[in-house]
C-alpha positions in Angstrom: 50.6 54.2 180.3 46.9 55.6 180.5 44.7 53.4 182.5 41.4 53.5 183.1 39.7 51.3 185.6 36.0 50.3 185.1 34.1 48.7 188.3 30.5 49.4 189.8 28.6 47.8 192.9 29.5 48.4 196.3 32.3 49.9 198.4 33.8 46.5 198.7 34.3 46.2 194.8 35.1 49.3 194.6 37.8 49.7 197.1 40.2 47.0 195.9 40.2 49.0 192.2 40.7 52.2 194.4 44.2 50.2 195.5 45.5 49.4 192.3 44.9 52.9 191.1 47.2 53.8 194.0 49.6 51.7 193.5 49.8 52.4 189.7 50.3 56.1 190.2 53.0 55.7 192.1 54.3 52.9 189.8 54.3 56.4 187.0 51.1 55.7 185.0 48.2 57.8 185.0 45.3 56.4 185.8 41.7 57.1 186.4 38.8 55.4 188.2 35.5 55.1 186.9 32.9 53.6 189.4 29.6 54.9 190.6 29.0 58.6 191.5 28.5 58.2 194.8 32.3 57.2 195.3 33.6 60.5 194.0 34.6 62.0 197.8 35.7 59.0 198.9 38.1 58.5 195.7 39.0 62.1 195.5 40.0 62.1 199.5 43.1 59.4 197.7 44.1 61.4 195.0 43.2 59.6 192.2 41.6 61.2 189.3 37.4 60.1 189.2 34.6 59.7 186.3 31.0 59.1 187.5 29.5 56.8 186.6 25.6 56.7 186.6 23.3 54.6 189.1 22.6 53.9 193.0 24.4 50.9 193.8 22.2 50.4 196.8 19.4 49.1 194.6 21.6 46.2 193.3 22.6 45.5 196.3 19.0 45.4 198.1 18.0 43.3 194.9 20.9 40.8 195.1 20.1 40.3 199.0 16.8 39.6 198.2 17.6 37.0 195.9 20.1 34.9 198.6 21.5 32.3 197.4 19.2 31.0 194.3 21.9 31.8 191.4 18.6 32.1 188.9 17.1 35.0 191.1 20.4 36.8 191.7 21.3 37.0 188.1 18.1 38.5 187.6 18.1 40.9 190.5 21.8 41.9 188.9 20.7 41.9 185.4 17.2 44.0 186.3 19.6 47.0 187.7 22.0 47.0 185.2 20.1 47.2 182.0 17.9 50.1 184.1 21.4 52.1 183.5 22.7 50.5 180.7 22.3 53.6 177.8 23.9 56.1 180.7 26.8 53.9 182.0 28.0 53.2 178.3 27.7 56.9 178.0 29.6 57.6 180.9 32.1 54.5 180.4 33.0 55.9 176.8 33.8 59.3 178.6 36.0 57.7 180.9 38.1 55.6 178.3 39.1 58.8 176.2 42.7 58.3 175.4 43.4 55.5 177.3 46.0 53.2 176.3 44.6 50.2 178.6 41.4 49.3 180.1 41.0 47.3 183.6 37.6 46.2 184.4 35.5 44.4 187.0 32.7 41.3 187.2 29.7 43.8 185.8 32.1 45.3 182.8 33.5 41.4 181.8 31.8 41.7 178.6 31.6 46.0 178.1 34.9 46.4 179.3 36.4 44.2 177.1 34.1 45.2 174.0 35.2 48.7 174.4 39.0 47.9 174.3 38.4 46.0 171.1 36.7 49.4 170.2 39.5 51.4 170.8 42.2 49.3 169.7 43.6 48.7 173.3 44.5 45.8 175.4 42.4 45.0 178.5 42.7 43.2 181.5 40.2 41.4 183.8 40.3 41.6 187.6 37.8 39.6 189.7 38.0 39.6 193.6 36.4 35.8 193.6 37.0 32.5 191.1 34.5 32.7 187.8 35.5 32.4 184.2 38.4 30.1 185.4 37.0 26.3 185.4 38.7 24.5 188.0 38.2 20.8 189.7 39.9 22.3 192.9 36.6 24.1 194.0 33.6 25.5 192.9 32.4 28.6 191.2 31.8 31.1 194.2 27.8 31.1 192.7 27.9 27.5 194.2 29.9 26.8 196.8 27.9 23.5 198.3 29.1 21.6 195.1 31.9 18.8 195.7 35.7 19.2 194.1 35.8 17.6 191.2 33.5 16.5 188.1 31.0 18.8 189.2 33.1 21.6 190.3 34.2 22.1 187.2 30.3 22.2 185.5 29.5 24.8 188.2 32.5 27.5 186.5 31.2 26.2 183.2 27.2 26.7 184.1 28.0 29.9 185.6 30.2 31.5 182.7 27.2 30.2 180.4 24.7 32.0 182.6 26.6 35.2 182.1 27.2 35.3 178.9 23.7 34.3 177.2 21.8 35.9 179.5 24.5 39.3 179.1 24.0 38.8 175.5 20.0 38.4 175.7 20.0 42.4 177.8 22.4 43.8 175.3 20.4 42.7 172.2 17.1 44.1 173.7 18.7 47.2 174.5 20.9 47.6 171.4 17.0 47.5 169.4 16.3 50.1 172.3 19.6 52.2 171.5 21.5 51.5 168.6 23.4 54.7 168.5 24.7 54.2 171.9 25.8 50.8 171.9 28.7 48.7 169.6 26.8 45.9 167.3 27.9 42.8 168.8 29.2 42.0 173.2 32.4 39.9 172.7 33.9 37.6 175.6 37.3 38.1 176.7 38.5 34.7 177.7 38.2 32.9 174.5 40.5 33.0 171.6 39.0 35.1 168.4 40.9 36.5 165.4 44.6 37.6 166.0 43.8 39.1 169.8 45.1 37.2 172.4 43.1 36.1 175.7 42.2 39.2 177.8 44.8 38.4 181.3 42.5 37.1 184.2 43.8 38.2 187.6 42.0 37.3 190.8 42.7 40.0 193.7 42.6 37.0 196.3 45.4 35.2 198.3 46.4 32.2 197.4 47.0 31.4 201.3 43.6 31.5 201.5 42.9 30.1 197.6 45.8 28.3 196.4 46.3 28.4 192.4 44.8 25.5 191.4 46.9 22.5 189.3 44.7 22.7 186.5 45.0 26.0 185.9 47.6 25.8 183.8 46.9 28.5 181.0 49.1 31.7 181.4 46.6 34.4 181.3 45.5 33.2 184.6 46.9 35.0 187.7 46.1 35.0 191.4 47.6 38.2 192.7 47.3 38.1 196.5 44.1 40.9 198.1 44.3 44.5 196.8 44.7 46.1 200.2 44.2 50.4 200.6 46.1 51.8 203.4 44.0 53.7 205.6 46.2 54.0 208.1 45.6 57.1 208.4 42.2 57.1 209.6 41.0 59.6 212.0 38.6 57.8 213.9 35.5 59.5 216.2 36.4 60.3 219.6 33.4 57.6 220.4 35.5 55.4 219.3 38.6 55.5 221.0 36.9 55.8 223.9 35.2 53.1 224.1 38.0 50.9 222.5 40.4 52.3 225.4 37.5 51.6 228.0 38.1 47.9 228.0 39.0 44.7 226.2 39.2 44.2 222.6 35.6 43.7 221.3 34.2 41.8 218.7 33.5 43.4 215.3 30.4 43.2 213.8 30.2 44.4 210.1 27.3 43.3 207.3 28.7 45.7 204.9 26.1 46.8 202.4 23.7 44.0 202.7 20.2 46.0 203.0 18.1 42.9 205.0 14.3 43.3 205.6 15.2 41.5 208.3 17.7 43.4 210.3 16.1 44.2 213.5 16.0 40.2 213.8 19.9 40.1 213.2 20.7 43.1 214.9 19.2 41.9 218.1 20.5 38.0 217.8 23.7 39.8 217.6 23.0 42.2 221.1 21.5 38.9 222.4 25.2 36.5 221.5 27.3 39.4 223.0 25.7 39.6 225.9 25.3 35.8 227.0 28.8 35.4 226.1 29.7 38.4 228.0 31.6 40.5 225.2 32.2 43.6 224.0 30.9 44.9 220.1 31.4 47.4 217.7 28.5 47.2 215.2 28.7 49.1 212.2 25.1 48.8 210.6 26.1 50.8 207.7 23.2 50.7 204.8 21.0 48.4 206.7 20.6 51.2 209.6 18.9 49.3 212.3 19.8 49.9 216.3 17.7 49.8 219.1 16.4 52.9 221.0 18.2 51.7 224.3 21.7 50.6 223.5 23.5 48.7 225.9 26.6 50.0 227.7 28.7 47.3 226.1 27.8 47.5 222.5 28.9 50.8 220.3 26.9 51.7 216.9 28.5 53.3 213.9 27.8 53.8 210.4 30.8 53.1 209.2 35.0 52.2 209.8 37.9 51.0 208.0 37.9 47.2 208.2 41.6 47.1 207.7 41.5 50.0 210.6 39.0 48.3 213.0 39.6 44.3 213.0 43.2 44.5 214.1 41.7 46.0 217.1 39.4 43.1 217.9 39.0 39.8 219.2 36.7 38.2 216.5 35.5 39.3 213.6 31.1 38.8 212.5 30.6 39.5 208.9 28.7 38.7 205.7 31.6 37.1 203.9 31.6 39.8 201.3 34.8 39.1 199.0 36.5 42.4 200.6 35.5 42.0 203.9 36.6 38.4 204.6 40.0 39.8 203.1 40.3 42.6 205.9 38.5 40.0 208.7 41.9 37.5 207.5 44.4 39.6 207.2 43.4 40.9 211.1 44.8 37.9 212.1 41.3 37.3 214.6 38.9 34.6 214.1 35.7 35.5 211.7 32.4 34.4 212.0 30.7 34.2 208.8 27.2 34.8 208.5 26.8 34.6 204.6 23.5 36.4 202.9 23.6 35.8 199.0 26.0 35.7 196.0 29.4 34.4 196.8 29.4 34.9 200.3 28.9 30.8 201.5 32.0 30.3 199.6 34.3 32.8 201.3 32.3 31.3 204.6 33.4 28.2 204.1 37.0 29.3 202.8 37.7 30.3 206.2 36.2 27.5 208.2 38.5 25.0 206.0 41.5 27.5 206.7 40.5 26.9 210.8 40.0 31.0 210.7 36.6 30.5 211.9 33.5 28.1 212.8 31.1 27.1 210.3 29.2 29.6 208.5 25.7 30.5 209.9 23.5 31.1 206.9 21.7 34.1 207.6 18.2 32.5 207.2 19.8 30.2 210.7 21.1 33.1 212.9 19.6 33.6 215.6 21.1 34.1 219.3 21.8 30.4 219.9 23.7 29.9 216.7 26.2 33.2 216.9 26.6 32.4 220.8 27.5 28.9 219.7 29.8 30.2 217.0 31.5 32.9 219.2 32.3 30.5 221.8 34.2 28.0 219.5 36.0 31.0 217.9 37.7 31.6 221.2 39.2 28.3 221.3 43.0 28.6 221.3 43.7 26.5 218.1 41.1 28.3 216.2 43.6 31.5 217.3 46.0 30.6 216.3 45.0 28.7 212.8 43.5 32.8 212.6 46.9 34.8 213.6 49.1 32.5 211.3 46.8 32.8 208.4 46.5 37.1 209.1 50.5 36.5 209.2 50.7 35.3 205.8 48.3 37.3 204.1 50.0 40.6 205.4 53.4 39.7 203.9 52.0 39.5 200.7 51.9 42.2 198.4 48.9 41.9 195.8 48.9 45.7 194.6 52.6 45.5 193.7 52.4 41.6 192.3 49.1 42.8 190.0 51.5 46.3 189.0 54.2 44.2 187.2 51.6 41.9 185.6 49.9 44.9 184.2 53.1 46.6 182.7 54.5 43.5 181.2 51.1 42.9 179.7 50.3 46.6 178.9 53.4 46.1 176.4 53.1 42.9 175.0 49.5 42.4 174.4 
């Protein structure tokens, strides 16, 4: 088949489509990954065929930080950057699709990925890397992870899906007066039965060790996968780091990912602060959010950026943002995480892992501060914690969510 994969956002969405490209190529198809320009080295360095897509995916992600955890202010903050783009990315997205016999797509293409199959005459498929669209008593929809199981579990998915779709539809009918020629008449939503096409497949790129299916997900387009790991095994890395890796004891990780916070001088040094009262080793990388201090201590190395799948095995405990991709790699490293969540679905994944045992509480990031990650650190070194942490890294690495998702795709690819 020709497959063409539609994401956008940040490396961590992007990566986990970068993996199932992979591992369709080698499974014979010929793919090609559309995702924001700024990937194009990085997906060209795996061999997988690229189309640009237009936009900075740092302004959504400085927007969506700024909008924490209110679900109101982070649709907006998504909704804002996306219809900035809209005309080009539809554009570009149209491009990309050219004789494709099957279109994969991601949370921001839910509705335009699925449109444009139903354009084209091809079946699509839906790939999320955390639960929405799926209403469930189990747990909650990632958007709000402090509601209970039950009742009012399953109104979160349903509030949530509502959210998405009227306010999707609101953008796309101001644009569509904006630029008719560009866009289709009508947005139509893939998980709901209409005319002779069947429900679009759902697959979630999670582990069910860490998110079990639930019992009342019963209907058969609904699939959870296992992660979408990318081997970078390969890596290279800096001679700064091996050497300081080699120079002692394993350290602990520090990664926020792409969260840009105006206050990152404040985390950065509760972090610096928390390392050095519990006397420990770090690797930060401060990636977009760019903060270090002029006079960096001899236990603490700064870099921009490193494999997480690379990196974590090689420490002791892992402090992150609970990003969807990121607590994948920070699991399957079999070391405790400490979760320090900033908007968006990261509480969720933060308190995935502190229900698994993987990890203390979460520390919202509005709470950190040097005597919360001390805390925190010092109860992830407690030897049940370890362990809870290597057995679940144990399971998630014998599970193969790149070849489980392949045989999904090519018995739907043929049937749908």
């Amino acid at each position: 088949m020709k497959i063409t994969l539609l994401t956008y956002g940040t490396r961590g969405d992007i990566q986990p489509f970068l993996a199932l490209a992979i591992g369709l190529q080698k499974a014979g198809h010929t793919v090609r990954l559309a995702a924001p320009e700024c990937f194009a080295e990085f997906i060209d360095q795996h061999g997988v065929p690229f189309a640009g897509l237009a936009g900075d995916p740092k302004e959504i992600s400085a927007s969506f930080n700024d909008a924490g955890t209110n679900m109101v202010r982070s649709a907006r903050a998504i909704s804002n950057h996306v219809f900035a783009i809209a005309q080009q990315v539809v554009r570009d997205a149209k491009v990309a699709l050219a004789s494709s016999d099957l279109v994969i797509h991601s949370f921001l293409f839910t509705t335009g990925g699925h449109t444009f199959a139903r354009q084209l005459g091809i079946p699509d498929i839906s790939v999320q890397t955390f639960p929405i669209f799926a209403p469930t008593r189990a747990f909650p929809n990632a958007a709000m992870a402090n509601f209970p199981p039950g009742v009012l579990s399953y109104f979160s998915h349903w509030l949530v899906t509502q959210i998405f779709w009227h306010g999707g539809n609101s953008g796309f009918r101001r644009l569509r007066r904006q630029f008719p020629q560009d866009l289709p008449q009508e947005l139509y939503w893939p998980f709901k039965q209409a005319d002779d096409r069947p429900l679009s497949p759902l697959m979630f790129a999670i582990s069910p060790t860490v998110l079990p299916r639930p019992e009342d997900w019963t209907a058969p387009h609904l699939h959870i996968t296992g992660y979408f790991f990318l081997d970078e095994s390969g890596y290279q890395p800096p001679a700064a780091l091996t050497d300081f890796l080699s120079a002692g004891g394993p350290p602990v990780g520090v990664s926020f990912g792409s969260m840009v916070n105006k206050n990152a001088e404040r985390i950065g040094r509760a972090v610096l602060e928390a390392l050095r009262r519990t006397r420990q080793r770090g690797v930060i990388l401060n990636g977009w959010g760019g903060w270090k201090p002029e006079n960096i201590p001899d236990n603490v190395l700064f870099l921009e950026s490193a494999p997480h799948n690379w990196l974590f095995p090689r420490c002791k405990v892992i402090i992150h943002h609970g990003g969807a991709g990121t607590t994948a790699a920070g699991l399957m490293s079999g070391n405790p995480n400490v979760v320090v969540p900033f908007a968006g679905d990261q509480p969720f994944w933060g308190k995935r892992v502190a229900a698994l045992g993987a990890g203390p509480s979460p520390i919202p990031v509005k709470k950190l501060n040097a005597d919360s990650l001390t805390t925190a650190l010092r109860l992830a070194d407690d030897d049940s914690m370890r362990r809870c942490a290597a057995h679940t890294g144990e399971k998630i690495r014998s599970e193969d969510g790149v070849g489980t998702a392949v045989k999904l795709i090519e018995i739907w690819g043929t049937h749908l």
